[in-house]
C-alpha positions as a printed Julia matrix, in Angstrom:
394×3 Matrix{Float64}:
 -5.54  55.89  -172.69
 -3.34  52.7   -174.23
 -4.89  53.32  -177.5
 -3.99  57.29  -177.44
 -0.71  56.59  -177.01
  2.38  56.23  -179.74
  6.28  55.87  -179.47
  8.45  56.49  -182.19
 12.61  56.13  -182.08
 15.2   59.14  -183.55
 18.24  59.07  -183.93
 18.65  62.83  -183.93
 18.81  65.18  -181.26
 18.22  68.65  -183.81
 14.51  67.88  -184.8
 13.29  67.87  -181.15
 14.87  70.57  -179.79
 12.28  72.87  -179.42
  9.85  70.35  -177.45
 12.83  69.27  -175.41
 13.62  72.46  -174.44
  9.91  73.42  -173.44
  9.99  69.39  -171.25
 12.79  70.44  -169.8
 11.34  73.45  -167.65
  9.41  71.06  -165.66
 11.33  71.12  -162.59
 10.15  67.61  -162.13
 12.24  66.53  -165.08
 16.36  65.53  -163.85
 18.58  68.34  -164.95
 21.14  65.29  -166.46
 18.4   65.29  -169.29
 18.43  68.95  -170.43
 19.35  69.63  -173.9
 22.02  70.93  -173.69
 23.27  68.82  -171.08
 23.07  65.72  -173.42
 24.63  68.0   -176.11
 27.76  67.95  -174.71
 28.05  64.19  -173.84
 27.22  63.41  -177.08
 29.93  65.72  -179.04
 32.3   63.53  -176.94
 31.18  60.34  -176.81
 29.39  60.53  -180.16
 27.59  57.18  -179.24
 24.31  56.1   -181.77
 21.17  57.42  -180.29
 17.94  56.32  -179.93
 15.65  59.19  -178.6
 11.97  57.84  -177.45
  9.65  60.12  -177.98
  6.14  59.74  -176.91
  2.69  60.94  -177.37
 -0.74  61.17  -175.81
 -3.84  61.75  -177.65
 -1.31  63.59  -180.41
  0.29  65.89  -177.85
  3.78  65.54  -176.56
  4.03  63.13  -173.54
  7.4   62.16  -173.1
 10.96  61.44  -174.4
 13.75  59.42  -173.34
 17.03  60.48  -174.42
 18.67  57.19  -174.51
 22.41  56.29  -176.31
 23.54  52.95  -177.5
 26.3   51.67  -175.38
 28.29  48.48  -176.78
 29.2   45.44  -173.96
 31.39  42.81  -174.93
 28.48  40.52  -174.84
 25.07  42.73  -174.71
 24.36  46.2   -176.93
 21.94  48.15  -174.7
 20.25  51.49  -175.1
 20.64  53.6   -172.04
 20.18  57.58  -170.3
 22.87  59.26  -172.41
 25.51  60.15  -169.79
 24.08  57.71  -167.48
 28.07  57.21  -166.02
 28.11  60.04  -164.53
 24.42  60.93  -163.88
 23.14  60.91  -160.02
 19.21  61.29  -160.75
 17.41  60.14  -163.91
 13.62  60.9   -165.15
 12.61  61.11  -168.62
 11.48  64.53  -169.65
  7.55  64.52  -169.47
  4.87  66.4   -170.12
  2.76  67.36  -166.8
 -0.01  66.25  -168.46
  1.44  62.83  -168.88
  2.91  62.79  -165.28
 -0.76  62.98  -163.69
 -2.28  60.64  -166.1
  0.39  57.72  -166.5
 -0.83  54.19  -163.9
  0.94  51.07  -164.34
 -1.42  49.82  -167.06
 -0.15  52.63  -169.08
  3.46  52.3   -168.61
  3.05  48.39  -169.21
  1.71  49.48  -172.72
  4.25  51.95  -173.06
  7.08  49.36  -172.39
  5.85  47.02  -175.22
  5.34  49.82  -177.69
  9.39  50.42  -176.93
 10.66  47.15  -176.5
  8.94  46.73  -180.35
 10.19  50.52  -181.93
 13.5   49.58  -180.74
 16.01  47.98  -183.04
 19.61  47.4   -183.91
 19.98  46.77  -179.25
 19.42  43.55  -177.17
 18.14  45.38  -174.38
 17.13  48.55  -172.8
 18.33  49.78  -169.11
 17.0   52.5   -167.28
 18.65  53.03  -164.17
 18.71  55.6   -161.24
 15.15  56.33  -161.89
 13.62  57.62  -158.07
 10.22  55.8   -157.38
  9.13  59.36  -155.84
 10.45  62.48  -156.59
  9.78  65.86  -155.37
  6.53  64.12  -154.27
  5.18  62.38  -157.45
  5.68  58.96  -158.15
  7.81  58.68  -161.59
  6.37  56.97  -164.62
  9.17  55.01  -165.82
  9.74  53.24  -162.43
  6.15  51.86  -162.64
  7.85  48.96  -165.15
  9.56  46.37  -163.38
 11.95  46.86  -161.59
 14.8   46.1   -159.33
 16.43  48.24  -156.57
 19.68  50.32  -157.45
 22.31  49.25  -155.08
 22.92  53.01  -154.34
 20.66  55.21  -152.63
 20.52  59.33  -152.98
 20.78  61.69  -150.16
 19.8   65.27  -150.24
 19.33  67.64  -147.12
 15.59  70.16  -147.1
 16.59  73.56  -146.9
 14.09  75.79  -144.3
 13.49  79.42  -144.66
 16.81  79.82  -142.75
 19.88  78.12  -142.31
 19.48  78.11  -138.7
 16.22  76.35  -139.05
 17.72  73.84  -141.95
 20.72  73.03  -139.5
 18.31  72.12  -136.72
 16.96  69.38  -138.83
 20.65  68.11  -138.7
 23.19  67.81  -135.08
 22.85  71.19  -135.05
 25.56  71.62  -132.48
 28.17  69.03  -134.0
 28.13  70.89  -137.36
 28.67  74.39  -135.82
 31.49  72.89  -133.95
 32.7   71.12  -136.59
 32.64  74.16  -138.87
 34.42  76.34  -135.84
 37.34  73.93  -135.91
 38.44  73.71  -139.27
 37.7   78.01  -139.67
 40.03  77.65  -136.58
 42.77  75.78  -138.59
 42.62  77.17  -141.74
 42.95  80.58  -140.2
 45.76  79.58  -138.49
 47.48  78.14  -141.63
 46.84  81.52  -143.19
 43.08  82.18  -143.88
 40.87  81.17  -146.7
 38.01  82.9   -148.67
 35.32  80.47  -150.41
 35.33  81.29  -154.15
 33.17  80.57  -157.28
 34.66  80.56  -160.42
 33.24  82.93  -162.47
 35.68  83.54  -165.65
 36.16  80.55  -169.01
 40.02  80.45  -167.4
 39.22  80.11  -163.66
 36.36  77.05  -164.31
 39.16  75.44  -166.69
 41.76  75.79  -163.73
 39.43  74.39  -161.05
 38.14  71.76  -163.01
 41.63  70.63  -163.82
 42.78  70.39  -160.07
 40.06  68.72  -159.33
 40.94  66.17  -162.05
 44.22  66.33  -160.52
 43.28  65.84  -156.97
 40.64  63.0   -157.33
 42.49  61.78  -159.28
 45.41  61.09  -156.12
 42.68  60.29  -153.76
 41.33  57.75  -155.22
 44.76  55.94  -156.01
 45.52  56.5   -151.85
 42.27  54.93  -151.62
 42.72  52.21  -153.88
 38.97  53.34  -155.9
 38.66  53.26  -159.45
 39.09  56.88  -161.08
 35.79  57.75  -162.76
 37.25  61.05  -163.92
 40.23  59.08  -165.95
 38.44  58.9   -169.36
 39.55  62.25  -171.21
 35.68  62.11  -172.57
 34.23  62.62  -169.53
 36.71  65.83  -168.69
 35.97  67.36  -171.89
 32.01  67.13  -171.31
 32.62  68.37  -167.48
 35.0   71.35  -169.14
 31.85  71.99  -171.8
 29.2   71.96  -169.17
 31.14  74.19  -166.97
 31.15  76.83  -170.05
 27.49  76.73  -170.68
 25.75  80.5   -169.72
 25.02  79.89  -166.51
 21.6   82.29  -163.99
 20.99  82.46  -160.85
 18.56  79.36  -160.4
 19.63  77.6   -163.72
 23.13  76.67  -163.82
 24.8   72.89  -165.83
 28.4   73.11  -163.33
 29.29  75.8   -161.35
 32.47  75.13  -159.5
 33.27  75.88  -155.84
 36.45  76.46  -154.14
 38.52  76.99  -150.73
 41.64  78.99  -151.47
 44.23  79.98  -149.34
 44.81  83.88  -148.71
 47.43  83.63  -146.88
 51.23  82.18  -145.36
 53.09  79.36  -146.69
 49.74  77.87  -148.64
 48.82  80.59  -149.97
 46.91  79.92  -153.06
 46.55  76.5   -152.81
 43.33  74.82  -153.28
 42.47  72.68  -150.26
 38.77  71.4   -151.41
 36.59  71.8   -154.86
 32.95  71.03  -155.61
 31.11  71.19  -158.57
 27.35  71.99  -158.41
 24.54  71.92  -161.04
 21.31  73.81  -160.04
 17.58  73.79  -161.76
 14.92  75.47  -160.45
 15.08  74.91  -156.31
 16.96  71.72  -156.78
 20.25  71.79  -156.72
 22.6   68.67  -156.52
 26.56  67.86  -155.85
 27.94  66.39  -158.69
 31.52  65.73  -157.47
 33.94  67.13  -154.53
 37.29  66.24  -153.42
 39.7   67.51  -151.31
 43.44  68.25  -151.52
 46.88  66.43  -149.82
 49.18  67.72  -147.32
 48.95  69.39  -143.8
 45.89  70.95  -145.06
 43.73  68.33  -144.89
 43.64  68.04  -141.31
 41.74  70.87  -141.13
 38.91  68.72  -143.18
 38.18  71.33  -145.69
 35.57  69.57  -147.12
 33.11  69.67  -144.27
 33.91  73.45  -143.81
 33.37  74.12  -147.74
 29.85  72.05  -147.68
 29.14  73.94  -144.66
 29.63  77.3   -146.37
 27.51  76.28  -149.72
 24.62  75.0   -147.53
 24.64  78.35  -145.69
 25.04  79.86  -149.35
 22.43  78.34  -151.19
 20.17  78.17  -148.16
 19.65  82.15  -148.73
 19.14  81.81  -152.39
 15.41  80.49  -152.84
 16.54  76.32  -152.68
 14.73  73.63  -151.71
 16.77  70.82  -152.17
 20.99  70.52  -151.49
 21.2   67.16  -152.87
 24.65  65.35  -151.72
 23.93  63.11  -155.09
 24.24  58.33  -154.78
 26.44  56.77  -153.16
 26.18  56.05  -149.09
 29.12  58.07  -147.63
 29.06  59.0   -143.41
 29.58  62.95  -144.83
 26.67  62.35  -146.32
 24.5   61.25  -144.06
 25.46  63.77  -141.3
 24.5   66.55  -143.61
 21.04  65.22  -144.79
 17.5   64.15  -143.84
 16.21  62.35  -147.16
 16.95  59.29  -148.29
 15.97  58.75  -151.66
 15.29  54.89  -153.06
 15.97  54.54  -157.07
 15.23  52.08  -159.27
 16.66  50.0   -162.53
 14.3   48.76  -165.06
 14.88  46.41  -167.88
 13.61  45.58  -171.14
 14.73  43.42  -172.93
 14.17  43.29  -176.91
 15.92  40.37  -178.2
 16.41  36.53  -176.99
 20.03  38.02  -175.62
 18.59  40.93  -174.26
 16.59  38.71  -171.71
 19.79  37.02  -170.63
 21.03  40.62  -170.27
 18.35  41.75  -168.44
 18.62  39.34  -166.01
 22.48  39.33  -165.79
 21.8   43.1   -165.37
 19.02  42.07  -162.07
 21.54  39.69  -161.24
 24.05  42.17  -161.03
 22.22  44.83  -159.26
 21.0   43.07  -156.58
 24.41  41.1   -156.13
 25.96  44.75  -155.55
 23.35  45.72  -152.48
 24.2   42.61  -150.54
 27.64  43.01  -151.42
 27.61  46.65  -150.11
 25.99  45.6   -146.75
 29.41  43.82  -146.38
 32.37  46.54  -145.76
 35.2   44.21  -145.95
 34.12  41.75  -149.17
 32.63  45.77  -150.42
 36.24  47.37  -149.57
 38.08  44.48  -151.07
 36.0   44.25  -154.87
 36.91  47.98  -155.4
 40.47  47.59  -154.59
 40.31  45.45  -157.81
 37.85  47.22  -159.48
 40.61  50.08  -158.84
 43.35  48.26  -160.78
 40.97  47.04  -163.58
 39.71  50.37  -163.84
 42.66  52.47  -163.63
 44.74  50.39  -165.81
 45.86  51.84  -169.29
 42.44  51.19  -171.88
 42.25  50.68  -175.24
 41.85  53.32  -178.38
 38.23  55.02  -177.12
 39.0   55.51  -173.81
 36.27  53.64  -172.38
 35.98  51.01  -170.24
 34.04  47.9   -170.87
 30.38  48.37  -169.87
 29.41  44.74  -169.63
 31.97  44.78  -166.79
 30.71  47.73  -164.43
């Protein structure tokens, strides 16, 4: 199959369009790699890019939608968007998916590391070893263990039947209590917004919100860069169906008394096919937050989706206790590295270094809680003419 097999490097998204667009439908394929996903973190960003594309015996087999990202020390081709992306695949052919063995993939990583040019190394990260029950290509290259693991919560042909895979009784009582409160504070009705205006307005308070929360909890604001606001405010514009959707945002609102109209908790969703994945939440301040809005707003798009032909209510990385009490899959993803030039090797290992540095950190609370109190100030300090942060410093 090695000899079948060719990679060649764009730097174009326009040409490929049509066989990205037909990739894409595999459900198999991460949603952060649709077309027009990567569309709109490109028109902000505007980053070089260096698309692998792939192919098997002359037919389409793969591409890899990767940007150049600039360090300080290290240029490195990465997943565009791969700041803000919770699950990443490739887009592959399902031809390619049942063929591809280690062998292959070894092949397939020198044919890259040699096409490539003009970057020291390339980093794939967030890759899942398994994924909806197939093991992925790409993390068949070497590879070392993301510090962050995904969780995501099986949804059974009801929601009774999903909730019994959970403490069944503690999230029914749980949901009870803040219904309880909020209705006592006013009432509440869960909303979607469904209007340009609306999405802009939730989107903003969520900006808004997070924004405080994560200065009361001394964690670096990920939302800060106006970039990465302008691609959340063009995803959440895209024409969205019902099983195909980039953002979709979802609300509490207040019907009701002296809160009336406020916002106590936001979440924005993206959905493809039967997957469908949390791609940020917070919650508001004031007395309403003792009513944990939150748990009661996950508890009502569970219950929501769970009638709506899902599979999968992925909570997204990152080990959080909300998290784990609302799933029952633990997902284990992968970084891979390959480096291109003598600097990219130092990279790549810096890179391992790094990675596996962050996981023992992380089984550490205190030495964990105390690096991201000055990550916090590093990262939430004023930055310079792009907006960016440093990369060779996340």
């Amino acid at each position: 199959m090695a000899g079948s097999l060719t990679v060649s490097i764009h730097d174009r998204m326009e040409p490929l369009e049509a066989a990205w667009r037909a990739l894409e439908a595999h459900d198999f394929n991460s949603l952060h790699h649709g077309y027009d996903w990567c569309l709109a973190w490109i028109r902000q960003y505007r980053r070089r890019l260096m698309i692998v594309e792939g192919r098997m015996d002359g037919e389409l087999a793969f591409i890899l939608p990767l940007e150049v990202v600039r360090g300080r020390m290290f240029t490195s081709a990465q997943f565009v968007g791969a700041e803000h992306s919770n699950l990443n695949t490739g887009l592959m052919s399902e031809a390619f998916l049942a063929a591809a063995t280690p062998e292959t993939m070894a092949f397939i990583g020198m044919r890259i590391r040699a096409a490539a040019a003009g970057v020291d190394f390339v980093l794939l990260t967030n890759i899942p070893q398994v994924w909806r029950g197939r093991r992925m290509p790409f993390a068949m290259l070497p590879f070392v263990e993301n510090q962050n693991r995904a969780f995501a919560l099986t949804m059974q042909p009801g929601f009774v039947a999903t909730l019994a895979q959970l403490s069944a009784k503690r999230r029914r009582k749980k949901f009870s209590a803040s219904h309880r409160r909020l209705e006592a504070l006013g009432g509440y009705e869960h909303v979607v917004a469904a209007t340009p205006a609306e999405k802009n307005r939730f989107l903003d308070l969520f900006f808004e919100q997070k924004g405080q929360r994560l200065v009361e909890l001394d964690l670096p604001n990920v939302f800060a860069c106006p970039k990465t606001r302008e691609f959340l405010h063009s995803l959440a514009q895209l024409p969205q169906d019902g099983n195909r959707f980039a953002l979709r945002l979802h609300a509490l609102r207040m019907t009701g008394g002296e809160h009336a109209g406020e916002v106590p908790a936001i979440a924005g969703l993206s959905r493809k096919g039967d997957h469908v994945i949390v791609q940020f939440c917070t919650i508001g301040s004031g007395p309403l937050t003792h009513a944990a809005p939150g748990e009661l707003l996950f508890h009502l798009m569970v219950e929501s989706y769970n009638g709506q032909d899902v599979g999968l209510f992925d909570f997204g990385i990152g080990d959080m206790p909300f998290k784990r009490a609302w799933t029952n899959v633990e997902t284990v993803q992968v970084n891979v590295t390959l480096p291109i030039t003598q600097l990219g090797r130092l990279a790549a290992l810096k890179e391992e270094t790094a990675t596996r540095l962050k996981s023992m950190i992380k089984q550490n609370p205190a030495v964990y809680s105390f690096l991201q109190r000055i990550r916090a100030k590093v990262h939430n300090a004023p930055q310079g003419k792009t907006g960016e942060p440093d990369r060779d410093e996340d």
